[in-house]
C-alpha positions in Angstrom: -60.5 85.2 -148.5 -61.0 81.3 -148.1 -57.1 81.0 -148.3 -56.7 83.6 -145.5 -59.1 81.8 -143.4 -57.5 78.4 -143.9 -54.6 79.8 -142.8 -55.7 81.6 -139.8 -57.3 78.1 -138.8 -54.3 75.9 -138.9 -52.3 78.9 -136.8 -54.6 78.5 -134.3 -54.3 74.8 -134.6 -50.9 74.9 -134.1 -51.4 77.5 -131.5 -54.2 75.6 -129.4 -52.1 72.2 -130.0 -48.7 73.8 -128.2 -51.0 74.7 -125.4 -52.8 71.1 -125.2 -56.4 72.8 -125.5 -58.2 72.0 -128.4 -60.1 74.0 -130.3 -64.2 73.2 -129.3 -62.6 74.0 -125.6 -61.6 77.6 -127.4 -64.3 78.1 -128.8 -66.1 77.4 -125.5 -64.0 79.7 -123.2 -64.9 82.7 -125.7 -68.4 81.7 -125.5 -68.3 81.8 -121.7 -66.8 85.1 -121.7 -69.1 86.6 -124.3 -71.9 85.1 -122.0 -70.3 86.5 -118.7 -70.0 89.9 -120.3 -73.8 90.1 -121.4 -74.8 93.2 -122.7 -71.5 94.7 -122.9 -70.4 93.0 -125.6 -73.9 92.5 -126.9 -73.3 94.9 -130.6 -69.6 94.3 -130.5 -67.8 92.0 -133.6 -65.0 90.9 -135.4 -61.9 93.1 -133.6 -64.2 95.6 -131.0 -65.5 92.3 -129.7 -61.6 90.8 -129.3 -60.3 93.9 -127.9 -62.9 94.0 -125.0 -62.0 90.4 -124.7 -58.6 90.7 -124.6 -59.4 93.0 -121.5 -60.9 90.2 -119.7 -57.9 87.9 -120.0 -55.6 90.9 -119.2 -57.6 91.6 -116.2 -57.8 88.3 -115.0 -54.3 87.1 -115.5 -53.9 90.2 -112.9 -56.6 89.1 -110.8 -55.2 85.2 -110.2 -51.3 86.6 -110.2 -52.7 89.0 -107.2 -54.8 86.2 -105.7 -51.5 84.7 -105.4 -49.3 87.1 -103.9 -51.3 87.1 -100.7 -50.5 85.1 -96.9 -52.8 83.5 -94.6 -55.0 85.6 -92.2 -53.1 84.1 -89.5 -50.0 85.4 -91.0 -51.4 88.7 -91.4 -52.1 89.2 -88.0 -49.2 88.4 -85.8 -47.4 90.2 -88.6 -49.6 93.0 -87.6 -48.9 92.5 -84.0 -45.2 92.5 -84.5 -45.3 96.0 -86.9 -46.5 97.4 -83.3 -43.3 96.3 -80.9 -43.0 99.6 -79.9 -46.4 99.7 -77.6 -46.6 99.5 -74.4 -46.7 95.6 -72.5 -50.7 96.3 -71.7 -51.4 97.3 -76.0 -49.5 94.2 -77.1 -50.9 91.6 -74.0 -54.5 93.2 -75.8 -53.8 92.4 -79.6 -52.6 89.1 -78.7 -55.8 88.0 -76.7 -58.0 89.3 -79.3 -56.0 88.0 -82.3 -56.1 84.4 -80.3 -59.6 84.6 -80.0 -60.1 85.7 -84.1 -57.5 82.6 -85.0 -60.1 80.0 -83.2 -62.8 80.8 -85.3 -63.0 77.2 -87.5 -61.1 78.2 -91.4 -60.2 82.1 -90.7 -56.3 81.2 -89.5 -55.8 79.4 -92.9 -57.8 81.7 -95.4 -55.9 83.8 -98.0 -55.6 87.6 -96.5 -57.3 88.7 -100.4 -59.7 86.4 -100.4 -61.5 87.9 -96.9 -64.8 89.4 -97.8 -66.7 92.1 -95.6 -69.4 89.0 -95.0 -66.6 87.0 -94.1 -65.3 89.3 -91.6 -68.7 90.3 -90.2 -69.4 86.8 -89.4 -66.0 86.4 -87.5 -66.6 89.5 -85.2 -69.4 88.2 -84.7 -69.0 84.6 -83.8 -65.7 85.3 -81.7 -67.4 88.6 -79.9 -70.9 89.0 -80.4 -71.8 88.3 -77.0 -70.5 91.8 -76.0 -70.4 95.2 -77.5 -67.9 96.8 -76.5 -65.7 93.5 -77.3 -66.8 93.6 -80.7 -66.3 97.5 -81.2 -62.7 97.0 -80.5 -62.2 93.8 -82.5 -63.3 95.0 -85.5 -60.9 97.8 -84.7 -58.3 95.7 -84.4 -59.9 93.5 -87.7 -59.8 96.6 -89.7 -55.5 96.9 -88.5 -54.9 94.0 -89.7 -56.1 94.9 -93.4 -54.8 97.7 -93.1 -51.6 96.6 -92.4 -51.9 93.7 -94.8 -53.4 96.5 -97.5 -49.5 98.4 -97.1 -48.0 95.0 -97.8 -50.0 94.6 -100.9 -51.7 90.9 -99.2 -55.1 92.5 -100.1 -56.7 94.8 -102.1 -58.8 96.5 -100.4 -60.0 96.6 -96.6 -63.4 94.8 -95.7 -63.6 95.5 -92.7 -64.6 99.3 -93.9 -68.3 98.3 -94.7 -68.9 97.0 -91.2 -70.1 99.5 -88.3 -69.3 99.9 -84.9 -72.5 98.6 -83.0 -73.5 102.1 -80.9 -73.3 101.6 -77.2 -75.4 103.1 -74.5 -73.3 105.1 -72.2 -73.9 104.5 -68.5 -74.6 107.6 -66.7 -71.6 109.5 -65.0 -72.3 109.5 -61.3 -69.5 111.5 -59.8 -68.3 111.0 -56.4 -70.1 113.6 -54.1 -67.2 115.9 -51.9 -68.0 113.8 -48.9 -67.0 110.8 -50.6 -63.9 112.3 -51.8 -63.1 113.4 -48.1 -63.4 109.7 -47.0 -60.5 108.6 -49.6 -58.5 111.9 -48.7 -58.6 110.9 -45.0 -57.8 107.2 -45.4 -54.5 108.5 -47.5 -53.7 109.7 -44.1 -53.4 106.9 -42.7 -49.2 106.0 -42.8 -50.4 102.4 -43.9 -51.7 104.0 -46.9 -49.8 107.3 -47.3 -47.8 106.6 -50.2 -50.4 107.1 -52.0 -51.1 110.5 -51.0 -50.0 111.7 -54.4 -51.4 109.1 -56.7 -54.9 109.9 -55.0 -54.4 113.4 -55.8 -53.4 113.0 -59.3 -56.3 110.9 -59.9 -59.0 113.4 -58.0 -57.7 116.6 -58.8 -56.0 116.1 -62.3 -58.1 113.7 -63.8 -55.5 111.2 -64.6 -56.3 107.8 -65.4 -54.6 104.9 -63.1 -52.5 103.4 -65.5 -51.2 106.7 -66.0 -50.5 107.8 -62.9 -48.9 104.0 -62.6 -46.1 105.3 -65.7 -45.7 108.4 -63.9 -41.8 109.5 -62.9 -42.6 112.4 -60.2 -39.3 113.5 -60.7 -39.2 114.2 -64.0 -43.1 114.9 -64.9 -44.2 117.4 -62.2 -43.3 121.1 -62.2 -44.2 122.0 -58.1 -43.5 125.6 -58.9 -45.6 126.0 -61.9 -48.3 123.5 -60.7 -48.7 121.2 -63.6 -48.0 117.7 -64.5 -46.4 116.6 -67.8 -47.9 113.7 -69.0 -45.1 112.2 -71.9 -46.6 110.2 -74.4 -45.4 106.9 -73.5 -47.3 107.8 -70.3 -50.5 108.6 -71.7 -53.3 105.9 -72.9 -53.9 107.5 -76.0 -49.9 107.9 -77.4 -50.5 111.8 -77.4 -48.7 114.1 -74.7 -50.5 116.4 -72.6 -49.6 119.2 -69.8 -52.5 118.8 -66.7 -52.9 121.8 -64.0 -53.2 121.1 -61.0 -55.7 123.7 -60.3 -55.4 122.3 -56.2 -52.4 121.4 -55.6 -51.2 119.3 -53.2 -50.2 119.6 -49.0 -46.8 120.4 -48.3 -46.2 117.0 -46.9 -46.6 115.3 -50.3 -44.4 118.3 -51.9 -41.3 118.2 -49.3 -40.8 114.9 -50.3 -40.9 115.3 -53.8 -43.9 113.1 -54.2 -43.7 109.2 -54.9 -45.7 106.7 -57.0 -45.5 103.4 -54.7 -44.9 100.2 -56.2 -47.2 97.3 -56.6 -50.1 100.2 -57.5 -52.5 98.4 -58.2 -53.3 96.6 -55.2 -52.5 99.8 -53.0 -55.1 101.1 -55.2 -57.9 98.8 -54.0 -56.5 98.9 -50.5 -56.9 102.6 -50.3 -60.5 102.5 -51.7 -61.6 99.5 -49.3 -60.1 101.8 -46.3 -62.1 104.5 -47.5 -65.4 102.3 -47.1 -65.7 101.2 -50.9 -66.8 98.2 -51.7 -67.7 98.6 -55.3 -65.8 101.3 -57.9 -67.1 102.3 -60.9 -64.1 102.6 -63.3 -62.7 105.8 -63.8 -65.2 107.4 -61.2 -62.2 109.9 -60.2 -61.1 111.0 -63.9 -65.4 111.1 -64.1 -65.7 113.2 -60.7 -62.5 115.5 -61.5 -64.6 116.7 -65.5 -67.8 117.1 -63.8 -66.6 119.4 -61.3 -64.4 120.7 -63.2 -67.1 121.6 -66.1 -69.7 123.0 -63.2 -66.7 125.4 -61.6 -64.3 126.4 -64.7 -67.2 127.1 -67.3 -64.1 125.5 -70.0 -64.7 122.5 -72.3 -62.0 123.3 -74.5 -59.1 123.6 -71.2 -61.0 120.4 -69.7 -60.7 119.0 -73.2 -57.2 120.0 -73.1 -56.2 118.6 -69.5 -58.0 115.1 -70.4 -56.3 114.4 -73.2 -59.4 114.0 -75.5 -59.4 115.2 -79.1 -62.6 117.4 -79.5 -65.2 118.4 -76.9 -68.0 116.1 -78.4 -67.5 113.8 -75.3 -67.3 116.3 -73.2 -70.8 118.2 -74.0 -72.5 114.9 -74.0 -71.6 113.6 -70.7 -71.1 116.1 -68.2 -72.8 119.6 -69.5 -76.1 118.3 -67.6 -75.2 116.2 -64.6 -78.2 115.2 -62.8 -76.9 114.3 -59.1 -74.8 117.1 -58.3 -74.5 121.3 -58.7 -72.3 124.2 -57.8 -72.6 124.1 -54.6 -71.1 120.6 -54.5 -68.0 121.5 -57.3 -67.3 124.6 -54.6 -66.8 122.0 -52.1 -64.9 119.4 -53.8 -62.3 122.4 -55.1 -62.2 124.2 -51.7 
């Protein structure tokens, strides 16, 4: 027995030596570990005590090789920003501001992707957007694409930003435009300086489109007169997902006969056309707001309004506009006659 253990000491020796560690630094490491591991190796000797160590090394050797195969959060992200080439000018202008605005927070360009904790990333959304909620909501949705993207890659091992909520925001109340408002706007679309706009305006009031997508809209191609709808392609639509809209009023003749045309520079015909109509102040989306209130108080139909605005459950729906407090039948009658 004293033989054997002689010679397991000099094969370490030799061992230890090719390695350049010596053997009190051994012995040390295994004490560490042993210490490390507490109570799990607290009964364990002899070969149950160098299996469960041989864990650890195997273990860690994986954790430092992984720690290594990572990339820079900087890295990460425009990679992340480039994986989505295919969105639309608005989508990527977006990432890129608030991916700019991430980068500037002092050691998060230059940290390793694996090495991000959700404490880490809590106190970025924070620093670069806590002054706003709705800025931080969709950081940290754009946060949690970025480790998600960099999770696919195998950068990280996990996403962190998963632990971290959405801060809840306090929906303003939905104040529809009454039916003599709407009348204003219709009559200033009258007016041949403004006239091109006839059918934007009545996408907007009477389909519940939102402006940027009436903006994308080809007439031409999206808008079936004889059937009275409005196909709104997925490239058109905010959310990527298609949708068919009826219009339950459709428009005059003199829009129709000419096939109907989406101007160009929208935009600022947009907020001509509102000024004309005596608006100073817009609440945005107030038409895609005025078109599901009325359209809730005469139809009777979340799931067709749910439908026609594109959304992806009724939820919304029931919680904004089932109890409007400024308005009633009698207006929605007027608005759709």
């Amino acid at each position: 027995m004293h033989k054997i253990m002689k010679n397991d000491i000099k094969t370490a020796q030799v061992l230890l030596r090719q390695q350049k560690v010596g053997a009190t630094e051994a012995a040390r490491l295994v004490l560490e570990a042993v210490e490390g591991l507490g109570e799990m190796c607290a009964e364990l000797t002899g070969a149950g005590l160098m299996t469960l160590l041989r864990q650890v090394v195997r273990e860690g050797v994986a954790a430092v090789k992984a720690q290594a195969e990572t990339v820079s959060f900087e890295e990460a992200a425009w990679a992340s920003v480039r994986a989505r080439e295919g969105r639309r000018p608005s989508t990527k202008q977006d990432l890129r501001h608030f991916v700019r605005r991430m980068l500037r927070v002092p050691g998060v360009a230059s940290r390793p992707l694996r090495a991000m904790t959700t404490r880490e990333c809590r106190a970025l959304l924070e620093t670069a957007f806590g002054a706003s909620k709705h800025s931080y909501r969709k950081a940290r949705a754009i946060l949690h694409s970025i480790f998600a993207y960099g999770y696919r890659q195998e950068w990280c091992g996990e996403n962190p930003v998963n632990r971290i909520e959405s801060p809840s925001i306090q929906e303003k109340e939905i104040i529809p435009l009454t039916p003599e408002e709407c009348k204003r706007l219709e009559a200033a679309a009258e007016r041949p300086e403004h006239a091109p706009m006839r059918l934007s305006l009545h996408l907007l009031m009477y389909g519940g489109l939102r402006p940027a997508e009436v903006q994308r809209l080809d007439p031409a191609r999206d808008i079936d007169w004889k059937e009275g709808t409005v196909h709104i392609r997925p490239q058109v639509s905010k959310t990527g997902g298609g949708r068919t809209v009826h219009l339950h009023k459709l428009p005059r003749r003199a829009v129709r006969s000419k096939g109907g045309i989406i101007p160009p520079n929208w935009p600022k015909r947009w907020r001509a056309l509102r000024r004309a109509a005596g608006f100073r102040r817009w609440q945005s989306d107030a038409l895609r707001h005025t078109f599901a209130t009325y359209h809730v108080l005469r139809f009777r139909s979340l799931p067709e309004l749910q439908l026609e605005m594109g959304h992806s459950s009724t939820n919304l729906l029931r919680n904004r506009y089932l109890n409007p407090t400024r308005t009633g039948t009698r207006d929605a009658k007027l608005f759709w006659s």
